[in-house]
C-alpha positions as CSV (number, residue, x, y, z in Angstrom):
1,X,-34.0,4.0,76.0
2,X,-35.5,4.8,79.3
3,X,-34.6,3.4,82.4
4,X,-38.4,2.7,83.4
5,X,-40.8,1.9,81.0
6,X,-44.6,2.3,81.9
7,X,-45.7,3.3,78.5
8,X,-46.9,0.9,76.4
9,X,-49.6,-1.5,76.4
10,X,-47.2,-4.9,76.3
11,X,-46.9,-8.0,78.2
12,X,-43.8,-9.2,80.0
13,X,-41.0,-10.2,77.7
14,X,-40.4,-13.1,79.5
15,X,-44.2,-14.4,78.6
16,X,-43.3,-14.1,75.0
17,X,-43.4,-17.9,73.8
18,X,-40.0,-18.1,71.8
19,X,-39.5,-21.9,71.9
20,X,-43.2,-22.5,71.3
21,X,-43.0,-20.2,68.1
22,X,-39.7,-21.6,66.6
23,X,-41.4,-25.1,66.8
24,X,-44.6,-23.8,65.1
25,X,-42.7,-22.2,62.8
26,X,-40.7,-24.9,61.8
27,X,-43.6,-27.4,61.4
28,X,-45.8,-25.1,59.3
29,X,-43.2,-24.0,57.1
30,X,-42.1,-27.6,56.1
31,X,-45.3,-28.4,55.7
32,X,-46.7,-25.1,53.8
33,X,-44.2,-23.0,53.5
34,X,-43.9,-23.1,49.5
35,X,-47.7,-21.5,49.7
36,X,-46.2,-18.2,50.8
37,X,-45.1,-17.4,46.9
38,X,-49.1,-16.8,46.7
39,X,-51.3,-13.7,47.9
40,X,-53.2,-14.1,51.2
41,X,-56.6,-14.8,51.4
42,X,-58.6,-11.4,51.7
43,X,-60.2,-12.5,54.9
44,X,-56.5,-14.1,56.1
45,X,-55.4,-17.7,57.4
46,X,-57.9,-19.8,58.2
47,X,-56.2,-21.7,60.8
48,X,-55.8,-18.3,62.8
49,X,-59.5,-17.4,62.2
50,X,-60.5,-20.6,63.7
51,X,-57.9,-19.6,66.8
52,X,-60.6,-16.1,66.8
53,X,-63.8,-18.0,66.7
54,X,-62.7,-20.2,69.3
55,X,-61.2,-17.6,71.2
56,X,-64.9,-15.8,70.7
57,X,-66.5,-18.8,71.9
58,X,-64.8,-19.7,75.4
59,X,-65.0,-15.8,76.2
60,X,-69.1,-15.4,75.0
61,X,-70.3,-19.0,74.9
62,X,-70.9,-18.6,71.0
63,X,-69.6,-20.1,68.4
64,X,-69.6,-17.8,65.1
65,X,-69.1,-18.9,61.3
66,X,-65.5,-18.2,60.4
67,X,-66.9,-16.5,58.0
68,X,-67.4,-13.4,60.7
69,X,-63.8,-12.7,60.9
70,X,-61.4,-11.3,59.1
71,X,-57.2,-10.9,59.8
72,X,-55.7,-7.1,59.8
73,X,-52.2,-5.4,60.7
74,X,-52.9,-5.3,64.3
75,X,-55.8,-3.9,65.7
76,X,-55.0,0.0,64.6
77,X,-55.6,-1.4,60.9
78,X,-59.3,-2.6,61.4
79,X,-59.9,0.9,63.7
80,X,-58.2,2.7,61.0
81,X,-60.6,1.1,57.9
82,X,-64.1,1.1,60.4
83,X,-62.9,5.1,60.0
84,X,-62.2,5.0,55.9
85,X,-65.9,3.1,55.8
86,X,-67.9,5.4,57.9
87,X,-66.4,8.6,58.5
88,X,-66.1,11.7,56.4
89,X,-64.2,15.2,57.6
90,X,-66.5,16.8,59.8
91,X,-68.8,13.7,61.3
92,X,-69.2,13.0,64.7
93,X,-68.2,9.8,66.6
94,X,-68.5,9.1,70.5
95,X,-66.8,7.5,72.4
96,X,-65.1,7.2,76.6
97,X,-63.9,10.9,77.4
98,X,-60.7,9.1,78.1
99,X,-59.5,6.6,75.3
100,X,-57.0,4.7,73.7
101,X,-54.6,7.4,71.8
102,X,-53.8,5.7,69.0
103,X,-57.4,5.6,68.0
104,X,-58.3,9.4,69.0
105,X,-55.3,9.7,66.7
106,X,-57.3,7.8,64.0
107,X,-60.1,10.1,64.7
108,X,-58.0,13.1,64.1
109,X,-56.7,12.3,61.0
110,X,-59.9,11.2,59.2
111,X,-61.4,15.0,60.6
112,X,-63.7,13.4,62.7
113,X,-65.3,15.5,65.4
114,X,-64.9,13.6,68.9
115,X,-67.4,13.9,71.3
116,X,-66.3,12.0,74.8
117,X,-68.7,10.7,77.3
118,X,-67.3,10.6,81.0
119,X,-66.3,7.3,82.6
120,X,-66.6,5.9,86.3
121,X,-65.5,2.8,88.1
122,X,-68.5,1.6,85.9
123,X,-67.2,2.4,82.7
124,X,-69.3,4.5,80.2
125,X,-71.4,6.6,82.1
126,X,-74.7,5.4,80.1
127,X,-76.8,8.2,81.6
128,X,-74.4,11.0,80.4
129,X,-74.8,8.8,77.0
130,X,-78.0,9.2,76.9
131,X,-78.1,13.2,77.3
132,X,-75.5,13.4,74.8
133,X,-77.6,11.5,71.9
134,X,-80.3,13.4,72.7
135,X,-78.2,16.8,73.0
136,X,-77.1,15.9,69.1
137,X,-80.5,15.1,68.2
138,X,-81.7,18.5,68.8
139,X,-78.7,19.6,66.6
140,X,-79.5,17.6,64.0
141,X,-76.4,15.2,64.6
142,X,-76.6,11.9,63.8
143,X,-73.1,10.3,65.2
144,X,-71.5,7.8,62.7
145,X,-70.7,5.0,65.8
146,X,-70.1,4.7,69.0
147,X,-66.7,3.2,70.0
148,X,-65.9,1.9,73.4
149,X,-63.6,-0.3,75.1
150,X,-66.2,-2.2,77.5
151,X,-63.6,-4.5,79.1
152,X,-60.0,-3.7,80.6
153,X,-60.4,-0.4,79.3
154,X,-57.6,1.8,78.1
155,X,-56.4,4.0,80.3
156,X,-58.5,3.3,82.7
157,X,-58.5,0.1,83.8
158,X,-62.0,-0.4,84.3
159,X,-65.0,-2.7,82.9
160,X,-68.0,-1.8,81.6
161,X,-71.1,-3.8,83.5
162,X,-73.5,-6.1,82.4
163,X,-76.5,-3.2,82.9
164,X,-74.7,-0.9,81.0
165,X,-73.9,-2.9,78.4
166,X,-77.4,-3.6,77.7
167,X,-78.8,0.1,77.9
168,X,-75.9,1.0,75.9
169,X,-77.1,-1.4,73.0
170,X,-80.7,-0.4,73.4
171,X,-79.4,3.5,73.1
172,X,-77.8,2.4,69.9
173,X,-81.2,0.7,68.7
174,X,-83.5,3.7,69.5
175,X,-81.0,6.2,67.5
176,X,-80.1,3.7,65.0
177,X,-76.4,3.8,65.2
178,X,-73.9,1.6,64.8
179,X,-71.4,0.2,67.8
180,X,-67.5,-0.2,67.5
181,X,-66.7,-2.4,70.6
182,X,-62.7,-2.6,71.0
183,X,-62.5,-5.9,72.9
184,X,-58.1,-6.1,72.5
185,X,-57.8,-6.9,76.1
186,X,-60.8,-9.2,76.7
187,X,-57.9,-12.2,77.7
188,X,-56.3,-10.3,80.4
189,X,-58.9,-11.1,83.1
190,X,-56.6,-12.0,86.5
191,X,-58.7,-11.6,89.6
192,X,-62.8,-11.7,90.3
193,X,-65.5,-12.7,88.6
194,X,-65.2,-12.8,84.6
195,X,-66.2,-9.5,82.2
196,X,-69.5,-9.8,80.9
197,X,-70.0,-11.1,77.6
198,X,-69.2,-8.6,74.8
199,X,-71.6,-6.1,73.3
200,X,-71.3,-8.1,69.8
201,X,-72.8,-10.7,71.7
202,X,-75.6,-9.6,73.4
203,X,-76.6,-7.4,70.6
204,X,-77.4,-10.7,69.1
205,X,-73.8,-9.5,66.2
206,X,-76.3,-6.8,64.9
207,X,-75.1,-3.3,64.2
208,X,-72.1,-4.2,66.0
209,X,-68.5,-3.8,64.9
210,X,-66.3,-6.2,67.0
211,X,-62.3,-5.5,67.4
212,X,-59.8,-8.0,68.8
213,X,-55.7,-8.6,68.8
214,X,-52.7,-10.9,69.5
215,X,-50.7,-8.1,70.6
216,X,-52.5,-7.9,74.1
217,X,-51.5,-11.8,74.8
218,X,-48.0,-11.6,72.6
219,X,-46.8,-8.6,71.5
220,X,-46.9,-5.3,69.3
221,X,-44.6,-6.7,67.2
222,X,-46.4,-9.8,65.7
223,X,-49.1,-7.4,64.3
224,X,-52.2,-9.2,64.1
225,X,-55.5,-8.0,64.7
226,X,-58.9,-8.5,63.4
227,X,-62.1,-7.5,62.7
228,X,-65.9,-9.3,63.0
229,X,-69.4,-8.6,62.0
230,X,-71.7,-9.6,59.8
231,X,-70.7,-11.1,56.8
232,X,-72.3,-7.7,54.5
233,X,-70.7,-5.4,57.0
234,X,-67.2,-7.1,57.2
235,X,-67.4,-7.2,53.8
236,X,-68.5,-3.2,53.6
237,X,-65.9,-2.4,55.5
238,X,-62.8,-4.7,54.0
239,X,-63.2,-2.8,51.0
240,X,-60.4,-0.4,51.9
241,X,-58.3,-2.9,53.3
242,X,-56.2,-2.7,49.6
243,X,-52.9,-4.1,50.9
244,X,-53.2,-7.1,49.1
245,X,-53.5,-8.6,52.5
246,X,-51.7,-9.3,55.9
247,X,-48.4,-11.7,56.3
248,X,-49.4,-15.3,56.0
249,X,-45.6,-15.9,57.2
250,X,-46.8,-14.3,60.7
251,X,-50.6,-16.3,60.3
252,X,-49.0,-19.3,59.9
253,X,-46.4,-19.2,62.6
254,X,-49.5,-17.7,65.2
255,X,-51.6,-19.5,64.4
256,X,-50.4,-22.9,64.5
257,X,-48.7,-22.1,67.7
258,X,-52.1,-20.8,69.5
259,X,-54.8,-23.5,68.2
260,X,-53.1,-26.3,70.4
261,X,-51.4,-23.3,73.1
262,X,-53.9,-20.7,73.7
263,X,-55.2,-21.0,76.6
264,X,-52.5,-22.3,78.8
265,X,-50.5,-19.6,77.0
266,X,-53.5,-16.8,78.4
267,X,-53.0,-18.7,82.1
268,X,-49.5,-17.5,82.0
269,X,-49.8,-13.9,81.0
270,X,-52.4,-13.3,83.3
271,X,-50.7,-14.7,86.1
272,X,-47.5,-12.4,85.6
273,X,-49.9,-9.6,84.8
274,X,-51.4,-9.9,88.4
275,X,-48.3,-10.2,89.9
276,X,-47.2,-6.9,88.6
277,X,-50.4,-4.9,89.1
278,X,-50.3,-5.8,92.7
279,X,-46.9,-4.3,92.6
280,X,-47.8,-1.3,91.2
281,X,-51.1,-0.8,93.3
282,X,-48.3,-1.8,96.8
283,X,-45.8,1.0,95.0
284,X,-48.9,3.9,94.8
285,X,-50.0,3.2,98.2
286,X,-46.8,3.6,99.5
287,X,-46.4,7.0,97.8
288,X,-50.5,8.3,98.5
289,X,-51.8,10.7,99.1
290,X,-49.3,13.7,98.8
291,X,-48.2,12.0,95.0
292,X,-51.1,10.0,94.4
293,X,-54.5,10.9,95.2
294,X,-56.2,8.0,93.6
295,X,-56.0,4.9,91.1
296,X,-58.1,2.5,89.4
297,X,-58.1,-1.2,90.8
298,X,-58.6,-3.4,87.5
299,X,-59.5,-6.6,87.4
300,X,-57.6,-7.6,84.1
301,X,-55.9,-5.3,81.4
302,X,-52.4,-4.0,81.1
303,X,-53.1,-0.3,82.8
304,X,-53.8,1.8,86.0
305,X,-54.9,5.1,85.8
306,X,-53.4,7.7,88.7
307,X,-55.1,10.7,89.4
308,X,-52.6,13.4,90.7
309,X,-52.9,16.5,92.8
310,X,-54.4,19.2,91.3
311,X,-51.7,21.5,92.2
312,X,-49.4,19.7,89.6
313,X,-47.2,21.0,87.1
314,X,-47.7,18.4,84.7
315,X,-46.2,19.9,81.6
316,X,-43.0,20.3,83.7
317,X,-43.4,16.9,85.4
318,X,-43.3,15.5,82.1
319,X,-40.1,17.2,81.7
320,X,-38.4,16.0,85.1
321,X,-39.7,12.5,84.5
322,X,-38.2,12.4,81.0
323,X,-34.9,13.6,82.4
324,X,-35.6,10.6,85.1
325,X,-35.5,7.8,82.6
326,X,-39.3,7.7,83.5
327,X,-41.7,6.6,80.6
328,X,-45.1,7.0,81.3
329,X,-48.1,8.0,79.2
330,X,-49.8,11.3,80.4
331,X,-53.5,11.8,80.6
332,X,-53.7,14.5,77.9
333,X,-52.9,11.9,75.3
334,X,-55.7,9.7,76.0
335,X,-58.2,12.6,76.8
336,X,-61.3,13.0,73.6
337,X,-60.4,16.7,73.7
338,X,-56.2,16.7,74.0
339,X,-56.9,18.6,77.4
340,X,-54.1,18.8,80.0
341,X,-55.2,17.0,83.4
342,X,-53.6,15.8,86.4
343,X,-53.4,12.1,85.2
344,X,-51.1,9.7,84.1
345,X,-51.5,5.9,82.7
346,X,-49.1,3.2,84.2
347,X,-48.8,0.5,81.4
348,X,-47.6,-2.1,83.7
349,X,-47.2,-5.6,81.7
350,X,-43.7,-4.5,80.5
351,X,-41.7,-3.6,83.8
352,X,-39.8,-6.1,85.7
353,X,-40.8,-6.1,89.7
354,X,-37.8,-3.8,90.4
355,X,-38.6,-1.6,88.3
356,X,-41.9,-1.1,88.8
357,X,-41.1,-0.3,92.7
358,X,-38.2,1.5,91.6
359,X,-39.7,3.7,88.8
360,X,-43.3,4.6,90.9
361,X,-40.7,5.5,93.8
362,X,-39.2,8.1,91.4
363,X,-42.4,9.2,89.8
364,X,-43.4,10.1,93.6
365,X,-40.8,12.3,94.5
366,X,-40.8,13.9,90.7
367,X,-44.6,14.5,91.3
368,X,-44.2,16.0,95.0
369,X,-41.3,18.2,93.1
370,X,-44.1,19.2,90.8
371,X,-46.1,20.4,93.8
């Protein structure tokens, strides 16, 4: 068990609503609890959908048919069947040069061949976008989708703008292909003005694949994630979800805890999140620039992304930081072409105060070590 942990995407235990959940448990179970004897619904708990649209609504100003959405094991399941649908060993998909690593690890094992578009404070680069689909074009490449993770990206930290957004869509339109927007962390907004409204949304829920989670606002551990589009797409694409379904024991107890909780339940994560990315951005500053050269500043999310000296051993950093108690994610894992670079990814929902101070203090002298 290390002794700082900075390497997952997870909130603050304490945020974790125990109290709430055993009284939402204990109500829906009484009152339906009998109905677990029977196979979920393919599309999942209803109560919980309506906790998505909603959810969808506040964040776009939209209200979509229940219809749209569908429950899956977390969010990795509904990456993981978009893949099964559309990709075959051997097709191209695009996506942020730097990505979530569980889903360039979904990539991988379906065969797909990654092409990654670089990122500034902007997100996306759409420009670079654009050379790239025309760039395939000329090869005769038609990608299957673009994925990207517009707001609170992973590992970055950074948001995708409105203007982007909309040349991004109109990019998709003039090649004809489809868009997998990731939107797990579109709750964790904490300082500034709010993200824009989600690609699914401006491109009117057409040729758009939309992802979203609980884990972001609860935990890993409650596994529930979903997918929306249209009702022939969703359909298309829940073809290969053949696990007779996800837990209606976790729906219920979720659900019926976030229809009359959610949003003061958001409030509260987000206020602990900002807390703690202030401490982290306070910790790098005092360690910059001989450890740090650089970090993102986001403006919701779970993540901070560090640029390091060039001069840095990372492959032996790694090591040191290991030996440290140190857990942090490393840039290679998040990079489209598993390249080694002078990055790392602070996860910072998890860590108490102290140890964030602590832990980056460490990380600072293990980098300089590195030197």
């Amino acid at each position: 068990m290390p002794k700082y942990n900075f390497s997952g995407g997870m909130p603050d235990p304490v945020s974790f609503p125990v109290e709430g959940l055993i009284d939402a448990a204990q109500q829906v179970l009484s009152e339906s609890g009998r109905t677990l004897v029977q196979y979920p619904d393919e599309h999942g708990y209803p109560v919980l959908r309506e906790v998505m649209v909603e959810r969808f609504r506040k964040n776009n100003d939209v209200a979509l048919p229940i219809e749209q959405f569908a429950l899956t094991n977390g969010s990795m399941q509904a990456i993981s069947l978009i893949n099964q649908y559309f990709v075959q060993p051997g097709d191209t998909v695009i996506s942020e040069n730097y990505t979530y690593s569980g889903t360039l690890g979904c990539f991988r094992q379906y065969q797909a061949n990654i092409v990654g578009v670089e990122t500034d404070e902007d997100g996306m680069n759409i420009d670079t976008l654009a050379e790239t689909l025309s760039d395939l074009q000329q090869q005769g490449i038609k990608p299957k989708f673009i994925y990207t993770i517009a707001s609170n990206q992973n590992p970055t930290g950074t948001r995708m703008s409105l203007a982007r957004r909309e040349r991004l869509i109109a990019l998709a339109r003039e090649h004809e292909i489809l868009v997998v927007e990731d939107d797990c962390y579109a709750d964790l907004h904490f300082e500034g003005e709010p993200p824009p409204p989600s690609i699914y949304k401006l491109a009117d829920f057409e040729n758009v694949i939309y992802i979203g989670s609980f884990s972001k606002i609860l935990g890993p551990g409650v596994r529930l994630g979903y997918l929306s589009a249209s009702e022939e797409l969703l359909s298309q694409v829940l073809s290969f979800k053949i696990d007779a379904g996800t837990s209606n024991l976790s729906a219920f107890i979720v659900g019926n805890f976030l229809k009359d909780h959610l949003w003061e339940h958001v409030a509260t994560v987000n206020r602990i999140l900002k807390e703690k990315c202030d401490a982290v951005k306070d910790a790098l500053s005092k360690n910059s620039p001989s450890a740090f050269e650089r970090w993102t500043h986001p403006t919701g999310g779970l993540f901070i992304w560090v640029k390091l000296p060039e001069a840095t051993d990372t492959p032996r950093l790694w090591r040191m930081l290991d030996e440290q108690g140190v857990r942090l994610a490393p840039g290679r894992a998040f990079h489209s072409q598993d390249q080694e670079v002078p990055y790392l990814r602070i996860a910072f929902g998890f860590p108490s105060l102290t140890d964030i101070h602590e832990g980056v203090a460490v990380t600072a002298a293990c980098v300089l070590e590195c030197q």
